[in-house]
C-alpha positions as CSV (number, residue, x, y, z in Angstrom):
1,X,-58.5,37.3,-85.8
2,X,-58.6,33.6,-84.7
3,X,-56.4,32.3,-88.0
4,X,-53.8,34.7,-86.6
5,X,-53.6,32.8,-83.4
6,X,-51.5,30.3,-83.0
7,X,-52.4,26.5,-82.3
8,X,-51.0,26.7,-78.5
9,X,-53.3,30.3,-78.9
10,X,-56.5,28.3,-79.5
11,X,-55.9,25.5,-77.5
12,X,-55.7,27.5,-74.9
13,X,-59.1,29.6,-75.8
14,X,-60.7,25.9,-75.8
15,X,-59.8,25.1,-72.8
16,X,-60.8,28.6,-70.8
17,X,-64.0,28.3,-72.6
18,X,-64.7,25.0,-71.2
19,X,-63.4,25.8,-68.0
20,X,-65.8,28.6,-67.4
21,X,-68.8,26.6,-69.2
22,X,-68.1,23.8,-66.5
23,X,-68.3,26.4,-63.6
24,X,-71.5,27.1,-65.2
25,X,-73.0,23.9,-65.2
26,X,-72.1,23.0,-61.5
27,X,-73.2,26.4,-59.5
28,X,-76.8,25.5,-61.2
29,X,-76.5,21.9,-60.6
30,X,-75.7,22.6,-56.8
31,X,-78.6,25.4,-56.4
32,X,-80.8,22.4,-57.4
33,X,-79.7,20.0,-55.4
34,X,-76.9,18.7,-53.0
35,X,-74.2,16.5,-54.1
36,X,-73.4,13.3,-52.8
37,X,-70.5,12.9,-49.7
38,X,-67.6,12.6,-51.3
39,X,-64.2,11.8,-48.9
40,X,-62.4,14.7,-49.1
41,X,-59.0,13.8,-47.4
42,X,-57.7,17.9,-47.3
43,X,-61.0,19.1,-45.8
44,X,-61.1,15.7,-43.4
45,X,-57.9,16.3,-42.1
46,X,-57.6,20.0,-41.6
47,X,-61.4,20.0,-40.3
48,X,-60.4,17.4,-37.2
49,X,-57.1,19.2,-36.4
50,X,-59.8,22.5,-36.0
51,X,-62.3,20.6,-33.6
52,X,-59.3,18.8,-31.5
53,X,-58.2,21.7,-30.7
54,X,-61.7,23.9,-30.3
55,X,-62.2,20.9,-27.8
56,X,-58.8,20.7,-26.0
57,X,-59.4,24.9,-25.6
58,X,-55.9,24.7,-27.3
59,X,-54.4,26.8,-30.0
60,X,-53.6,25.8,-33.5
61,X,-50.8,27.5,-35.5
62,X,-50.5,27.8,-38.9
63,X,-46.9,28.4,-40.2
64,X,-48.1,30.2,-43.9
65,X,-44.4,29.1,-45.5
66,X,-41.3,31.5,-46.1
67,X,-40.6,31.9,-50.2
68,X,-43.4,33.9,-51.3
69,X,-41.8,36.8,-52.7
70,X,-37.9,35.9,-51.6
71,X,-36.7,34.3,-54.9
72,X,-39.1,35.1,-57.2
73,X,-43.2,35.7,-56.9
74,X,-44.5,32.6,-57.0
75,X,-48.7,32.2,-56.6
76,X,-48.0,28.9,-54.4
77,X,-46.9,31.2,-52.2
78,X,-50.1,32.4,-50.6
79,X,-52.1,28.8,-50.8
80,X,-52.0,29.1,-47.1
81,X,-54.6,32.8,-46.8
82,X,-57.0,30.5,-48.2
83,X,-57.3,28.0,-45.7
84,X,-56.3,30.8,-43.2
85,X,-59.5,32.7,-44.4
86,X,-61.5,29.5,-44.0
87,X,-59.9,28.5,-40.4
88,X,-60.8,32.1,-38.7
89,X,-64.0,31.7,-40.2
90,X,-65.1,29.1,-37.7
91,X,-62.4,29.2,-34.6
92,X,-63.2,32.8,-34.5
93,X,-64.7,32.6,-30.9
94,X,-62.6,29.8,-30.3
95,X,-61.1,29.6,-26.7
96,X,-57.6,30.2,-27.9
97,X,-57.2,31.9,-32.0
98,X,-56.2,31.0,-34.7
99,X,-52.3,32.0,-34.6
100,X,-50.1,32.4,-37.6
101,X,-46.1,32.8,-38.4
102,X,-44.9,33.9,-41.6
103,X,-41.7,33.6,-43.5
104,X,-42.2,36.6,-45.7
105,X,-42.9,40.2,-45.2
106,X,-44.7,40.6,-47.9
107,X,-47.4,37.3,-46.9
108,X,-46.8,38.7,-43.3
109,X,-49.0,42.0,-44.4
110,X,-51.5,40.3,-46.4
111,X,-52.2,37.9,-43.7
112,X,-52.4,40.4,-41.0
113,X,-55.4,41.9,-43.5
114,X,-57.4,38.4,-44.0
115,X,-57.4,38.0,-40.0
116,X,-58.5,41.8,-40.0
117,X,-61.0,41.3,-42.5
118,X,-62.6,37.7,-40.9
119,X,-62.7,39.7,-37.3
120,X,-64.1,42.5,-39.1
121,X,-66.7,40.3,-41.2
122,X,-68.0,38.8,-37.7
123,X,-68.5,42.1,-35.9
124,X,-66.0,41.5,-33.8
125,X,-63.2,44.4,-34.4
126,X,-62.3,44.6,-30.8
127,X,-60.9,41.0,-30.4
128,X,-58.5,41.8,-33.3
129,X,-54.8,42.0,-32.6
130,X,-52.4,42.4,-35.1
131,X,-50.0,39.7,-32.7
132,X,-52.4,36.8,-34.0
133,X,-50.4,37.1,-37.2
134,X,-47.0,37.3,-37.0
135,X,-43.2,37.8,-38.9
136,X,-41.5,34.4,-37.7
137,X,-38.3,35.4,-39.8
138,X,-36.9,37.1,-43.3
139,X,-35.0,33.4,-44.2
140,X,-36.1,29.8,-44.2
141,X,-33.8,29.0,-41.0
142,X,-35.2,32.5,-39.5
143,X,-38.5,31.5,-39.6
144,X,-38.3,27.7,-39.0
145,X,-36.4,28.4,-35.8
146,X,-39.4,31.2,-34.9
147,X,-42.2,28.1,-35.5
148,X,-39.7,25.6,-33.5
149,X,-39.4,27.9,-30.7
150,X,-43.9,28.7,-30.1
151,X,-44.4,24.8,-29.8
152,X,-42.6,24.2,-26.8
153,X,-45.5,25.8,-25.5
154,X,-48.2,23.6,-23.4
155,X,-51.2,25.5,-24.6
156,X,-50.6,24.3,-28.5
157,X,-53.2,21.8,-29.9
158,X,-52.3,21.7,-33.6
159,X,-49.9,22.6,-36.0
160,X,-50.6,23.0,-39.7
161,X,-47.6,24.1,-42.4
162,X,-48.9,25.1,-45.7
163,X,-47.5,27.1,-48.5
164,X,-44.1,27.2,-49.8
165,X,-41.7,25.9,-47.2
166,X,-38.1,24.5,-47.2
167,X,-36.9,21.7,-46.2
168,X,-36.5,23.0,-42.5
169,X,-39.9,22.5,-41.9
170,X,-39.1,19.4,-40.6
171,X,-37.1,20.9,-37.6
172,X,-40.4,22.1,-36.8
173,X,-42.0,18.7,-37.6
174,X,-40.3,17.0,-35.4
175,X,-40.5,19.5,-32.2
176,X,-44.2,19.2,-32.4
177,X,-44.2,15.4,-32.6
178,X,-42.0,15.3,-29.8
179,X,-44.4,17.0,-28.0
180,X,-47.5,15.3,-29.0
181,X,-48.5,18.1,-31.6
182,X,-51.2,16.8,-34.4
183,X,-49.3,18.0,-37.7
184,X,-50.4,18.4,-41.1
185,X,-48.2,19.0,-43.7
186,X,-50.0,21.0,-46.8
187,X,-46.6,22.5,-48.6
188,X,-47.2,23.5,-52.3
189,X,-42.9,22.8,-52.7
190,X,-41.4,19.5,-53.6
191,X,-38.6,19.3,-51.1
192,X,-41.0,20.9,-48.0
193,X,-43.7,17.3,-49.1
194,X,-40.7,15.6,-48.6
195,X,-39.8,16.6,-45.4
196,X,-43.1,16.0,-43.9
197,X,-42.9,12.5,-44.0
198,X,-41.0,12.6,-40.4
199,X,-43.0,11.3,-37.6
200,X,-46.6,11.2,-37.3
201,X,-47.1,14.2,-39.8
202,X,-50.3,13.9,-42.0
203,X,-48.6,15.3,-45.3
204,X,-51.2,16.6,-48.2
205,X,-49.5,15.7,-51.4
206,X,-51.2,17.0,-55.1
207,X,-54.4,18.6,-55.2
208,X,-55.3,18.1,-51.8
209,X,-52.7,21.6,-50.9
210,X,-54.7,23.7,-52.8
211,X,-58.1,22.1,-52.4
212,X,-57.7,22.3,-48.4
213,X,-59.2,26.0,-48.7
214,X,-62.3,25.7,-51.5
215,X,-63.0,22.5,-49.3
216,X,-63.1,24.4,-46.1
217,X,-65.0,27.2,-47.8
218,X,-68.1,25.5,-48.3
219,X,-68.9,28.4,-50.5
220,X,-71.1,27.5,-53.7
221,X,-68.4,29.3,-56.2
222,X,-65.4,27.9,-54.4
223,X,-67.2,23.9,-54.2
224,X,-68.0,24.7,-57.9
225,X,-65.1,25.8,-59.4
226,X,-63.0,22.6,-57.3
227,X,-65.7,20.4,-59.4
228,X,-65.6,22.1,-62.7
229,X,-61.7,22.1,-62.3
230,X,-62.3,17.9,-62.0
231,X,-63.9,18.2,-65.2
232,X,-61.7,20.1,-67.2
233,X,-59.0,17.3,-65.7
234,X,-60.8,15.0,-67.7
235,X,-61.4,17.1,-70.6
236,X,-57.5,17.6,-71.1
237,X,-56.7,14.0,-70.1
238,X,-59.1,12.4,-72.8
239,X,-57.4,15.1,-75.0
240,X,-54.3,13.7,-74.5
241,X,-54.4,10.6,-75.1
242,X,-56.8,11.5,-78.3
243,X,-53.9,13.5,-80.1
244,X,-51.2,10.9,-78.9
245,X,-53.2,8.2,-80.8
246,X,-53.8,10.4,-83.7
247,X,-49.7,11.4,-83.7
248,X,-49.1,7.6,-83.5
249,X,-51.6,6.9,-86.8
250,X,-49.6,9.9,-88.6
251,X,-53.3,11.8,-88.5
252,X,-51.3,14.5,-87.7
253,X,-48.0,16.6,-88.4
């Protein structure tokens, strides 16, 4: 069955199987022991925009991004649920919630359901309200307009983008630094990290977007699977340069 499979096919196998023998290793390495502090700039950053604002009695908004299924279903699209998840997890009692805009109707719903679920989780049904997640717009400009127009409020403490955003965002940048807003920029798109260079923004570039959640998490799977994914990094890296050194010696076709 293998020899029918083609190199890519195999390579591919490899890789998988490594990945999940890594995942392995590090969820019984971590119910031995605890690893060392590492700096974790995502987690840092995201964790001291949550306690400003639980100590200012403020409220943070999250603007989850606006192209999840608009042009074409992208998984980038719903990096934000993750750290939303692992936000309402610990500003659930907060003195103002966790609020939320969406771009999409589609990451509207499913975000409604993971605030549902975390107030449901805590025993706390009766403090839901489906207004804590809301439809900022149906286009980019829709939505970033929705975002500029909440931070005007005096109440705000924090704002933090995250998923797949245009370039707009930084409309929405820049009304929050011009009224003293802590912003952090976590957008999985190209041109949105660009635009979040404006101002005082922090902006998460690489990893750091998508690690902001498993970070947060502090669940063994999630912390294992960040670490076994730094391993198979590796793996594929040493790989790399292995076969281009091998190409360059004619070793192979």
């Amino acid at each position: 069955m293998l020899s029918a499979l083609s190199l890519n096919d195999q390579l591919a196998l490899a890789l998988g199987a490594l990945g999940f023998l890594f995942l392995l290793i590090n969820l019984l390495l971590r119910k031995r022991n605890n690893p060392p502090h590492i700096p974790e700039p995502s987690k840092e950053a995201v964790s001291h925009l949550l306690d400003a604002s639980s100590e200012e009695g403020g409220r943070l908004i999250i603007g989850l991004g606006n192209s999840f299924t608009e042009s074409g279903f992208n998984l980038a699209g719903i990096s934000g649920l993750g750290v939303q998840r692992a936000l309402l997890k610990r500003s659930l009692f907060n003195d103002q919630p966790l609020q939320s805009y969406c771009g999409d109707g589609v990451l509207s719903c499913l975000s409604r359901m993971v605030v549902h679920g975390a107030y449901q989780g805590a025993l706390a049904s009766e403090l839901f309200s489906g207004s804590l997640s809301q439809l900022g717009g149906t286009s980019p400009l829709a939505y970033t307009v929705s975002l500029v127009n909440q931070l005007s409020a005096y109440s705000n403490a924090g704002l933090l983008l995250t998923g797949l955003t245009s370039p707009m965002a930084l409309l929405a940048m820049d009304q929050a630094d011009r009224n003293s807003i802590p912003t952090i920029s976590a957008i999985a798109s190209i041109s949105g990290q660009a635009a979040g260079f404006v101002g005082n923004t922090i902006n998460l570039m690489g990893e750091d977007v998508f690690n902001a959640a498993g970070r947060l998490d502090q669940r063994k799977a999630s912390t294992a699977s960040l670490s076994a994914q730094d391993w198979l990094r590796i793996v594929i890296g040493v790989g790399l340069l292995l076969g281009a050194i091998l190409k360059m010696g004619g070793i192979l076709p």
